[in-house]
LOMILO-973601 format. One record per residue: residue number from 0; residue in three letters; z, x, y of N, C-alpha, C in turn. Coordinates in Angstrom, 3 decimals, decimal comma, padded with zeros to 6 digits. Layout:
+-----+------+----------+----------+----------+----------+----------+----------+----------+----------+----------+
! pos ! code !      n.Z !      n.X !      n.Y !     ca.Z !     ca.X !     ca.Y !      c.Z !      c.X !      c.Y !
+-----+------+----------+----------+----------+----------+----------+----------+----------+----------+----------+
! NUM !  ALA !        Z !        X !        Y !        Z !        X !        Y !        Z !        X !        Y !
...
+-----+------+----------+----------+----------+----------+----------+----------+----------+----------+----------+
***
This chain:
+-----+------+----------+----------+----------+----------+----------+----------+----------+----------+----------+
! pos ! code !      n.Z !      n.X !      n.Y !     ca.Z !     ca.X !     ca.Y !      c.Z !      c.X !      c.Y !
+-----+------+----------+----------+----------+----------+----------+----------+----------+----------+----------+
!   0 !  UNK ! -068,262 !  007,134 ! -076,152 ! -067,755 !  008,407 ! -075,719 ! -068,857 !  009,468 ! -075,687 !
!   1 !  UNK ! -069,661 !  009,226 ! -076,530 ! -070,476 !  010,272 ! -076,527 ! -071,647 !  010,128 ! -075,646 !
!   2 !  UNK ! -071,961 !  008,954 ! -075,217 ! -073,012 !  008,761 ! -074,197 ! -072,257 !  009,491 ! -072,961 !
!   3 !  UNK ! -071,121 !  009,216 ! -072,659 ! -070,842 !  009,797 ! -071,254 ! -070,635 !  011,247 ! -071,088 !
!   4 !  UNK ! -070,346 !  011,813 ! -072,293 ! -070,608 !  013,522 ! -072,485 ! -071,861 !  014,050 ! -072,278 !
!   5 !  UNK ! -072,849 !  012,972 ! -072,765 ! -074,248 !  013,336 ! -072,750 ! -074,529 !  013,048 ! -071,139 !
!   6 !  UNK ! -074,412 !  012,388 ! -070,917 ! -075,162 !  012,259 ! -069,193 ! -074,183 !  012,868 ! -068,723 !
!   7 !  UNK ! -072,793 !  013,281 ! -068,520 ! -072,236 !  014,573 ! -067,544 ! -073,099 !  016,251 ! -068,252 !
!   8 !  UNK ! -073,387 !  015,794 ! -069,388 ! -074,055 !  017,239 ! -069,424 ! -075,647 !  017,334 ! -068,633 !
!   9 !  UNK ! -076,065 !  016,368 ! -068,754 ! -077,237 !  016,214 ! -068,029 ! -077,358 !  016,261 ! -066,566 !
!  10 !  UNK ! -076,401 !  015,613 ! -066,644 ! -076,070 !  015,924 ! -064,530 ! -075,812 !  017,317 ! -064,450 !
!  11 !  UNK ! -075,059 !  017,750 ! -065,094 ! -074,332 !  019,513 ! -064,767 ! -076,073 !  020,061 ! -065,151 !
!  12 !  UNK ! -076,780 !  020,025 ! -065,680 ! -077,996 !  021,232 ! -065,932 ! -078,864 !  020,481 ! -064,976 !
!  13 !  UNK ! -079,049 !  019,083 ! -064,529 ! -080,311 !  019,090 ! -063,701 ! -079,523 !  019,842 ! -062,222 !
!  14 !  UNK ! -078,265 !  019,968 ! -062,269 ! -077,679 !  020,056 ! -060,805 ! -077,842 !  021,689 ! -060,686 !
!  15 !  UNK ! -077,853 !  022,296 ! -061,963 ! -077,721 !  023,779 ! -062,422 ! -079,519 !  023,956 ! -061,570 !
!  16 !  UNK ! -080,306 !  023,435 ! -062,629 ! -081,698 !  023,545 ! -061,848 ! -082,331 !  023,592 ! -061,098 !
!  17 !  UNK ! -081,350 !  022,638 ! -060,316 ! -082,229 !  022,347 ! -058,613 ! -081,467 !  023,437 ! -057,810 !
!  18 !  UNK ! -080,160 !  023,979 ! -058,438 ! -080,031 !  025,385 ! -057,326 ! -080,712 !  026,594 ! -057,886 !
!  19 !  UNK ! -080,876 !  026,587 ! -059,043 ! -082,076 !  027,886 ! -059,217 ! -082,875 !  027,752 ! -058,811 !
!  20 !  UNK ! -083,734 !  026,638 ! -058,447 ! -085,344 !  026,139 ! -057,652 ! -085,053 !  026,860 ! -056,555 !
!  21 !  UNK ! -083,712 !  026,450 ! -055,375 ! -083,330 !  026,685 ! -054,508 ! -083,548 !  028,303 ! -054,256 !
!  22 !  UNK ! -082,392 !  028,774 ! -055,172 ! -082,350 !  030,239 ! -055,045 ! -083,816 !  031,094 ! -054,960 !
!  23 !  UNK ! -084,282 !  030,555 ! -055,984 ! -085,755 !  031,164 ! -055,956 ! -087,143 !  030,766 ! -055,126 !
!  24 !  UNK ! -086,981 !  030,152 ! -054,140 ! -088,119 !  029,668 ! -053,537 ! -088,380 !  030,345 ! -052,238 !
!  25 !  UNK ! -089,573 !  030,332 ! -051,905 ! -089,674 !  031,571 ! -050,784 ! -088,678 !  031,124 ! -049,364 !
!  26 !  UNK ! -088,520 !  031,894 ! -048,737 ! -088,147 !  031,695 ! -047,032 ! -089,126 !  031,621 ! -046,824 !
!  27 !  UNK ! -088,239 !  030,685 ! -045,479 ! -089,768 !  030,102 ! -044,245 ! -089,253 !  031,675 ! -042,911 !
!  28 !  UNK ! -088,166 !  031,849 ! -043,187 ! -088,294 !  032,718 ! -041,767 ! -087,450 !  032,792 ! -040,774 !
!  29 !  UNK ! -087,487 !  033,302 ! -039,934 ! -086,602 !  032,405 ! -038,508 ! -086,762 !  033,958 ! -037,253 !
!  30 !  UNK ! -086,889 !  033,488 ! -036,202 ! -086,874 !  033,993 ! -035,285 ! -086,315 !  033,461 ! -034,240 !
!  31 !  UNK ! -085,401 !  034,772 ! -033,422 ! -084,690 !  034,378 ! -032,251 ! -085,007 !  034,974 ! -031,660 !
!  32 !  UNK ! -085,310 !  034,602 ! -029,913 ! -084,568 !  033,488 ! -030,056 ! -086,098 !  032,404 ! -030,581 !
!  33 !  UNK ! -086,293 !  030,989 ! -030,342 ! -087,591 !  030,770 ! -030,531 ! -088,580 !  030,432 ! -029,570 !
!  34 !  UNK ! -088,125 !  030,429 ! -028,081 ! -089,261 !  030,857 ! -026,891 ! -088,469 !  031,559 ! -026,010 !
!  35 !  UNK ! -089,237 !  032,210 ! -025,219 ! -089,101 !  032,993 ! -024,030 ! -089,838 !  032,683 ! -023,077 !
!  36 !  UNK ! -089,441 !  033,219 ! -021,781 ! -090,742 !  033,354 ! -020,545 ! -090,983 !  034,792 ! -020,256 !
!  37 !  UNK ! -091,849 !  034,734 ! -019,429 ! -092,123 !  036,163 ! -019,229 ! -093,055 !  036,059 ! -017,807 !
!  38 !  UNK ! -092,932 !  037,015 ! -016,985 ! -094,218 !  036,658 ! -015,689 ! -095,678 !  037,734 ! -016,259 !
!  39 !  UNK ! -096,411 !  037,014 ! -015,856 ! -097,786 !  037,679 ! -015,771 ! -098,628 !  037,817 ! -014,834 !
!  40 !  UNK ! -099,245 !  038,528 ! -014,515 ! -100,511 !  038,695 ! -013,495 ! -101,909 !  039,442 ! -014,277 !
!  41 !  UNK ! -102,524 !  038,126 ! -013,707 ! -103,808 !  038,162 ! -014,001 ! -104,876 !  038,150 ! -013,082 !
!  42 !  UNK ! -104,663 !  038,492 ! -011,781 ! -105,178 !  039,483 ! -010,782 ! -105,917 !  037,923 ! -010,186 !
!  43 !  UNK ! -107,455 !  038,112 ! -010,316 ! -108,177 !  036,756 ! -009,317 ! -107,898 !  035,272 ! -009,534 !
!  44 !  UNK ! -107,593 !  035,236 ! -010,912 ! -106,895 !  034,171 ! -011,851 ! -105,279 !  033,467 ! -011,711 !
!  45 !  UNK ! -104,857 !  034,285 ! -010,618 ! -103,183 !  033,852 ! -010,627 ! -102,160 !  034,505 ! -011,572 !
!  46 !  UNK ! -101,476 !  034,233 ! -011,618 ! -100,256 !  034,423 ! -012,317 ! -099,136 !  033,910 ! -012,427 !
!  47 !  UNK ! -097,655 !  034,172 ! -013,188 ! -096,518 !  033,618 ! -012,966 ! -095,798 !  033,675 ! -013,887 !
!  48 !  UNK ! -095,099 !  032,775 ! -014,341 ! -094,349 !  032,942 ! -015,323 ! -094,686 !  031,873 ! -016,356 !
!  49 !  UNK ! -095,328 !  032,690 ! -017,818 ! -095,191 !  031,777 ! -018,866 ! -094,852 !  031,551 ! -019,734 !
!  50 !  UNK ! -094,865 !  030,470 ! -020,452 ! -093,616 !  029,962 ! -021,643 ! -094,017 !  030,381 ! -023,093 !
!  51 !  UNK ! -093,289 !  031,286 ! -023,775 ! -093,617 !  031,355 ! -025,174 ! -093,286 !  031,175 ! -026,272 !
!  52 !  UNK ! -093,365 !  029,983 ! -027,057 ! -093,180 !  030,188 ! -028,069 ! -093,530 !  030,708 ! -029,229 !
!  53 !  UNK ! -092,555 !  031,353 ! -030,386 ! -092,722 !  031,999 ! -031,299 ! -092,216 !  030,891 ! -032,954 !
!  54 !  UNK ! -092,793 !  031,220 ! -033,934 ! -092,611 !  030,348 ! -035,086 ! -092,578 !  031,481 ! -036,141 !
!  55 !  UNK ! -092,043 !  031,721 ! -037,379 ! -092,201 !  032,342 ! -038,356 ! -092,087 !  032,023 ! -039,791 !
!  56 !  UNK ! -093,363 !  032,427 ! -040,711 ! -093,101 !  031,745 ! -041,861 ! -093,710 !  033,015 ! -042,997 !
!  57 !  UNK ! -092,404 !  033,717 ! -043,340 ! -092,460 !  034,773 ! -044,289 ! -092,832 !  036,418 ! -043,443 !
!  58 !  UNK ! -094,270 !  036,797 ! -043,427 ! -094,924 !  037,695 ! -042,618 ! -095,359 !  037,242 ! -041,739 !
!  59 !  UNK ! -096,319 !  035,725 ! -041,555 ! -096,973 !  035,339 ! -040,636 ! -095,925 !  034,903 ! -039,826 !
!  60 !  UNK ! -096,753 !  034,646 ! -038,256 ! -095,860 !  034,556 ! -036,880 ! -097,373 !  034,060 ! -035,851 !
!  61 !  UNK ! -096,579 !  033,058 ! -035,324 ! -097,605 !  032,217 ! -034,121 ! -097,078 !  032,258 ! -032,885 !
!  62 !  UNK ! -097,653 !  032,626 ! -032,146 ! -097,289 !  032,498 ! -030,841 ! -098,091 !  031,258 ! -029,846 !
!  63 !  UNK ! -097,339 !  030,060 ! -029,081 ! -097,920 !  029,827 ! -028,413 ! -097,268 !  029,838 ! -026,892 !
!  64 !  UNK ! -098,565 !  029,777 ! -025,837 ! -098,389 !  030,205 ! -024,328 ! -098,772 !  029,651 ! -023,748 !
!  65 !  UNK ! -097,801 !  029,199 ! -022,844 ! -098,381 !  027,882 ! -021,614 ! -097,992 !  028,713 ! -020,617 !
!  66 !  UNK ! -099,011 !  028,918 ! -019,855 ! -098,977 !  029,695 ! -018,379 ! -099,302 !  028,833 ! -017,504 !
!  67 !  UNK ! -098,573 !  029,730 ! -015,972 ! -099,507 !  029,245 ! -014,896 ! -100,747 !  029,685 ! -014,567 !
!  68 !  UNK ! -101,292 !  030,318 ! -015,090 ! -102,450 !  030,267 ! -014,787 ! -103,794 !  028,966 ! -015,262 !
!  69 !  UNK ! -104,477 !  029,145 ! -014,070 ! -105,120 !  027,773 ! -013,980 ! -106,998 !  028,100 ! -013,972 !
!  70 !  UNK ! -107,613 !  026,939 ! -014,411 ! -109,051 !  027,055 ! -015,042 ! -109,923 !  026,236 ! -013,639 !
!  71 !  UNK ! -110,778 !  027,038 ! -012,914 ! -111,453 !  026,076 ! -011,960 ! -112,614 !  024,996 ! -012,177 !
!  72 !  UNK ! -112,601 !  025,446 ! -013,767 ! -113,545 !  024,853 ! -014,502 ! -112,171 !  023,636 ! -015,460 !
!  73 !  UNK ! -113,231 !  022,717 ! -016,312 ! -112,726 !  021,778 ! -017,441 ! -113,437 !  022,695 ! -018,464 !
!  74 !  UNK ! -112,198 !  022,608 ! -019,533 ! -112,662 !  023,801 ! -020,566 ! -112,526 !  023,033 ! -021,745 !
!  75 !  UNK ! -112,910 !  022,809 ! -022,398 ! -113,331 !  022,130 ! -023,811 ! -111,500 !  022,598 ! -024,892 !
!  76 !  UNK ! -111,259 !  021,949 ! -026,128 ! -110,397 !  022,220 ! -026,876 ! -110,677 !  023,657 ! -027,684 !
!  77 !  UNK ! -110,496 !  024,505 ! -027,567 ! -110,651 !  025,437 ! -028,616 ! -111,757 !  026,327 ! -028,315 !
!  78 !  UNK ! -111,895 !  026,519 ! -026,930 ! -112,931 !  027,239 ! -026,413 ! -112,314 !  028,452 ! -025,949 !
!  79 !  UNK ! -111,234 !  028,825 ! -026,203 ! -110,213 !  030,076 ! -025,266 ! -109,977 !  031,279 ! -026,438 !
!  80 !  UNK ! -110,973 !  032,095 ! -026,360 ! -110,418 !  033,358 ! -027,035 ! -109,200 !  034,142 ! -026,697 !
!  81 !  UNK ! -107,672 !  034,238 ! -027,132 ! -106,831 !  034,830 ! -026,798 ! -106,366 !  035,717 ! -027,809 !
!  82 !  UNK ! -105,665 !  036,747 ! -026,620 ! -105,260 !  038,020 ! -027,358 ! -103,829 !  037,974 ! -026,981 !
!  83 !  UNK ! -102,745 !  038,388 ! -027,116 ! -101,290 !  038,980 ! -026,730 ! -100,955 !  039,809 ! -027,674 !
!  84 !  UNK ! -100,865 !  040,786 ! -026,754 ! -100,103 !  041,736 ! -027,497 ! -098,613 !  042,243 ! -027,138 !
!  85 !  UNK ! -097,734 !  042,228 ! -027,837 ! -096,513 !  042,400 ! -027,883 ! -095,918 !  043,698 ! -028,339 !
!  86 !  UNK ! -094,931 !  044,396 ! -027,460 ! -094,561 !  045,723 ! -027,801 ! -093,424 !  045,443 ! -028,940 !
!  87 !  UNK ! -093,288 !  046,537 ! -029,626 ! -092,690 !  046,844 ! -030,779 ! -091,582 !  047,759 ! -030,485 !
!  88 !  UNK ! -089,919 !  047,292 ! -030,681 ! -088,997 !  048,497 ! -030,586 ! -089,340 !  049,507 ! -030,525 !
!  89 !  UNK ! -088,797 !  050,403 ! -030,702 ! -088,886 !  051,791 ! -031,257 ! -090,771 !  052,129 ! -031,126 !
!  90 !  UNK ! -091,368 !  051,760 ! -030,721 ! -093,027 !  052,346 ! -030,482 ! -094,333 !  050,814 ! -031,725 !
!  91 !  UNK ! -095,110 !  051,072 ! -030,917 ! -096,166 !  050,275 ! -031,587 ! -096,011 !  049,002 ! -030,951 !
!  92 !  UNK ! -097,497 !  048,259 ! -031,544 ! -097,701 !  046,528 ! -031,259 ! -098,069 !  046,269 ! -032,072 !
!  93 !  UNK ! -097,463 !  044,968 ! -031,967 ! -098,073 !  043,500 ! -032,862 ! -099,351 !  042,811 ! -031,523 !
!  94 !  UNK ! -099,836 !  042,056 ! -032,868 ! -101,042 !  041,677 ! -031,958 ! -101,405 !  040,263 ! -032,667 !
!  95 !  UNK ! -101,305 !  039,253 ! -031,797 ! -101,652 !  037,718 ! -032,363 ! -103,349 !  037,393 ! -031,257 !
!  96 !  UNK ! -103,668 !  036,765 ! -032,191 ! -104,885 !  035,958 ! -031,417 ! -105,607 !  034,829 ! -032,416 !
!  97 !  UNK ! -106,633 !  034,456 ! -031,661 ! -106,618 !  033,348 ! -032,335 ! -107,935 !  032,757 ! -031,106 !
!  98 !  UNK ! -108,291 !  030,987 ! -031,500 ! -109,241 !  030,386 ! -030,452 ! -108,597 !  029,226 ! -030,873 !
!  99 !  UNK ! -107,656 !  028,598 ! -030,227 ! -106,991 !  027,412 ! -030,447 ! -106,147 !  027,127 ! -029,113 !
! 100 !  UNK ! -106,869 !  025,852 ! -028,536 ! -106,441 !  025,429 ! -027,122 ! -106,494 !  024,303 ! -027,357 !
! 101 !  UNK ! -105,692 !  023,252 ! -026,607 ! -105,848 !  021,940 ! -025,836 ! -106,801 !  021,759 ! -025,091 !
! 102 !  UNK ! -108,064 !  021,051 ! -024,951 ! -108,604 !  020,672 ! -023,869 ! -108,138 !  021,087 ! -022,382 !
! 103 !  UNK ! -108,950 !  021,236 ! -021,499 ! -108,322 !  022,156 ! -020,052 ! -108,879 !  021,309 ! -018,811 !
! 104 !  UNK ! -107,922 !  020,364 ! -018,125 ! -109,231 !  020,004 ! -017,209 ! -109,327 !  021,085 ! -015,898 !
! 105 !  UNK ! -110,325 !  020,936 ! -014,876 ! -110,439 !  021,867 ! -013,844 ! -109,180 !  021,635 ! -012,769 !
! 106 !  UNK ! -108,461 !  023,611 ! -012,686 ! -107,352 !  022,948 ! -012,017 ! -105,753 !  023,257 ! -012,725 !
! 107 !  UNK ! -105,891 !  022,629 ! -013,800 ! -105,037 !  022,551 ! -014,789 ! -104,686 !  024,074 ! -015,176 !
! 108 !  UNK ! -103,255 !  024,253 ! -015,945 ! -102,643 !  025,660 ! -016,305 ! -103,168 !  025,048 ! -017,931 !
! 109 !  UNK ! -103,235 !  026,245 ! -018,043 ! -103,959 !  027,012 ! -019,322 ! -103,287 !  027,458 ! -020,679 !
! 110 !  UNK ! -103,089 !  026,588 ! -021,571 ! -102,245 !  026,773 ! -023,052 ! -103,337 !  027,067 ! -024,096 !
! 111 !  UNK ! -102,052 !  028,125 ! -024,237 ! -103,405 !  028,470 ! -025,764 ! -102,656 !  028,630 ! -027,048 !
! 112 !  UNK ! -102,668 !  028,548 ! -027,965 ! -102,343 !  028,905 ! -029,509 ! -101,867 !  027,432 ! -030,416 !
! 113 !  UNK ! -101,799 !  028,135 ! -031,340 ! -100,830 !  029,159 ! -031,932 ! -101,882 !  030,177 ! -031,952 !
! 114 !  UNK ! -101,764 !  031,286 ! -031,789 ! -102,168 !  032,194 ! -032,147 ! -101,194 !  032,862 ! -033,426 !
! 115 !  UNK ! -102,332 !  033,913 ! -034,160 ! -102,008 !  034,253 ! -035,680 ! -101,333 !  035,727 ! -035,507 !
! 116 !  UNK ! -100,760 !  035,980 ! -035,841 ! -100,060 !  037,537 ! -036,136 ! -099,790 !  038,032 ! -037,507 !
! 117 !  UNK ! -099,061 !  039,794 ! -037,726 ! -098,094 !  039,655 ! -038,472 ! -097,262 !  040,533 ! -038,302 !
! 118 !  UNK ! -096,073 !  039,958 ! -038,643 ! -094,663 !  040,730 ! -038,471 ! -093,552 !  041,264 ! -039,750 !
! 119 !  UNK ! -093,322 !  042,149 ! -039,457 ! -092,188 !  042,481 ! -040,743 ! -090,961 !  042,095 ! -040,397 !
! 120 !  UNK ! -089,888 !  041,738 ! -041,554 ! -088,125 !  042,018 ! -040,849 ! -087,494 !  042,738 ! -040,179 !
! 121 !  UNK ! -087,452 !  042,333 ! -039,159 ! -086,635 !  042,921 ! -038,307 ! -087,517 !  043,412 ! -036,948 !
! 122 !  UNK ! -089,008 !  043,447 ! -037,047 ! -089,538 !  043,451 ! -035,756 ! -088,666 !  043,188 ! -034,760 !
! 123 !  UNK ! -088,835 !  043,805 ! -033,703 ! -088,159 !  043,603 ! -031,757 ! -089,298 !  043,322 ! -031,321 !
! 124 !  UNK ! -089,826 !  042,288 ! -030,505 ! -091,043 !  042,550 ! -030,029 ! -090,710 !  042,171 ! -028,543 !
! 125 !  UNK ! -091,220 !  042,520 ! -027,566 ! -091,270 !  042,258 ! -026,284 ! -092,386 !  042,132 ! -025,307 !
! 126 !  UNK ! -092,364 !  042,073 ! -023,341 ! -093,520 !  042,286 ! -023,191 ! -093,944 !  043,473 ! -023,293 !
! 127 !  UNK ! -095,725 !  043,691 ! -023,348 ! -095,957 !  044,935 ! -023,297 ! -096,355 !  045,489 ! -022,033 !
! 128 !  UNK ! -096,098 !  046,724 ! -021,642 ! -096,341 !  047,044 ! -020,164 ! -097,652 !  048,256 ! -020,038 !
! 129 !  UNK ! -097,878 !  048,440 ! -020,944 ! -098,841 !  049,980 ! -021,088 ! -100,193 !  049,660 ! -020,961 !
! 130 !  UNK ! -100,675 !  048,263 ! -021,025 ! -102,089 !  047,807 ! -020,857 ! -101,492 !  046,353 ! -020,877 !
! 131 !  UNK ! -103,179 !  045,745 ! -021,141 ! -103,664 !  044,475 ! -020,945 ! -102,515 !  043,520 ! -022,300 !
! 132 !  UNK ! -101,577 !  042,935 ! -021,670 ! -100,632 !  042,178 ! -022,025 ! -101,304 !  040,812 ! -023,279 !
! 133 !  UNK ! -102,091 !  040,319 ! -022,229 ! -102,261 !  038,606 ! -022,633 ! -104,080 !  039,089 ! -021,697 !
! 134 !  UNK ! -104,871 !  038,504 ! -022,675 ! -106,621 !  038,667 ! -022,866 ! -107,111 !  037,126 ! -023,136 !
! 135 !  UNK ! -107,756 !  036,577 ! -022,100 ! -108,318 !  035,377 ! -022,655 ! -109,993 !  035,141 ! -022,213 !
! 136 !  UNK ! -110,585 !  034,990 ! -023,035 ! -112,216 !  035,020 ! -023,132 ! -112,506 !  033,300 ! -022,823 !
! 137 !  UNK ! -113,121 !  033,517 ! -021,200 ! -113,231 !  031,662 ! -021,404 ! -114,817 !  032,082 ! -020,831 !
! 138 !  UNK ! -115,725 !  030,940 ! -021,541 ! -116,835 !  030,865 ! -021,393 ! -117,428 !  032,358 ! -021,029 !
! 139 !  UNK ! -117,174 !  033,328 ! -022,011 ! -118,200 !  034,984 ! -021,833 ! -117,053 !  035,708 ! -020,774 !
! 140 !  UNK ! -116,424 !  034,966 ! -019,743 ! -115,677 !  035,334 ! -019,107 ! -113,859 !  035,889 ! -018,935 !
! 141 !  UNK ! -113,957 !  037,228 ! -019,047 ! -112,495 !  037,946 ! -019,492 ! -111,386 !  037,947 ! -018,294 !
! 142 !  UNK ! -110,498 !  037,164 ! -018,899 ! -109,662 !  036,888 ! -017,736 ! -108,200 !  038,233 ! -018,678 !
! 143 !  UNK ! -107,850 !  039,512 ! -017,940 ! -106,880 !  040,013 ! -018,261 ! -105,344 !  040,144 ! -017,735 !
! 144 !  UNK ! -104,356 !  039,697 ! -018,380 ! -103,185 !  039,765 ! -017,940 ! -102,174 !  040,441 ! -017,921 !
! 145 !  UNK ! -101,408 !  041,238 ! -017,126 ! -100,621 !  042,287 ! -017,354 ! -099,152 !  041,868 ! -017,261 !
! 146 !  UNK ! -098,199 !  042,107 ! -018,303 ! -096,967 !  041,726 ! -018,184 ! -096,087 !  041,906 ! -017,280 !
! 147 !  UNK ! -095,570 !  041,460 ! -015,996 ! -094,795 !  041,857 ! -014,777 ! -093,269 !  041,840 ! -015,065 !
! 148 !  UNK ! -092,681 !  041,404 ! -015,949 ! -091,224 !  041,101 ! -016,714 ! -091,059 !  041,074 ! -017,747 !
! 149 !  UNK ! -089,847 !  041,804 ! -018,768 ! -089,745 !  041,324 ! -019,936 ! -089,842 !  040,342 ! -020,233 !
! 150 !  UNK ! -089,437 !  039,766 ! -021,140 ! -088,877 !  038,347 ! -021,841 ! -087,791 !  037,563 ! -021,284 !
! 151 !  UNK ! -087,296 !  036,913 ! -021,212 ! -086,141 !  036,135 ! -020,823 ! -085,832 !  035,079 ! -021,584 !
! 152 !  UNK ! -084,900 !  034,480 ! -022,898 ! -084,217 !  035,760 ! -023,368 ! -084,714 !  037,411 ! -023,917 !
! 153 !  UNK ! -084,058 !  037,787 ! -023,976 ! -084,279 !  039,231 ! -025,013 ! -085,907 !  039,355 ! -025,782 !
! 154 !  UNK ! -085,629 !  040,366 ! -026,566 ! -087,102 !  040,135 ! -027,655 ! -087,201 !  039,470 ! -028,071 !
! 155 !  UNK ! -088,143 !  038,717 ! -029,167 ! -088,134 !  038,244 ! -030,324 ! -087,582 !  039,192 ! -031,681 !
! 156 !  UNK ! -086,684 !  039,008 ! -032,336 ! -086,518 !  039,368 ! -033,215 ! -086,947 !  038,624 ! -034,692 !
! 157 !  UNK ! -087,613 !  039,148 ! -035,482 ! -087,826 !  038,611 ! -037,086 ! -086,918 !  038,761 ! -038,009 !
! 158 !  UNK ! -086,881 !  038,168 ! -038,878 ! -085,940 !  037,861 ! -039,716 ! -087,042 !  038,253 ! -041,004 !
+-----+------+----------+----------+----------+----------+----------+----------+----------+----------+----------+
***
């Protein structure tokens, strides 16, 4: 009798434990929705509409972007300096960047990130229209992109 008192008490406190672990362990985050499109123009470079995804884990936030825009060159993995900047509800930007690409052959549309950010709860972020949207540095060469459409869905919102 007393062994089985002892292991239901043992089950009830390790079961007690693993939801305090629970309760207390950080969030990863969440953002909705978790991609959008958006059109861009990037003037001699093309333009169109590209795909974004967003990820969030606490403050930090990655964005990555597969556009149509296309490289007349083959561009190496991790050779693409990018910038996006994203408008902020109510006034201000967030700003992710980063040098993290896929290999590019000549020809080919142009993905870049994750790029690095940071965001607080409850950020709105959208495109930005007041300047240079999306900035990518390929070989010394500044290719700038200006946002032609919001988002589709909505903003990103943070959690």
């Amino acid at each position: 009798m007393r062994s089985r008192s002892t292991l239901g008490t043992v089950a009830v406190l390790t079961g007690a434990l693993a939801a305090a672990g629970l309760a207390f362990a950080p969030t990863a985050g969440a953002v909705a929705p978790g991609s959008a499109t958006a059109s861009y123009d990037c003037g001699s470079w093309g333009g169109g509409v590209a795909n974004i995804t967003a990820t969030q884990s606490g403050t930090s936030a990655t964005m990555t972007i597969s556009t149509a825009v296309t490289t007349p060159i083959a561009v190496g993995a991790d050779q693409i300096n990018a910038t996006l900047t994203l408008a902020k509800a109510g006034g201000g930007t967030r700003v992710f960047t980063g040098k993290k690409n896929p290999a590019v052959g000549a020809g080919q549309p142009v993905t870049i990130g994750p790029l690095s950010g940071t965001v607080a709860s409850g950020d709105s972020l959208n495109s930005y229209f007041a300047g240079v949207a999306l900035k990518m540095v390929i070989f010394g060469v500044t290719v700038n992109c200006d946002a032609v459409t919001s988002q589709t869905p909505g903003p990103f919102v943070f959690s």
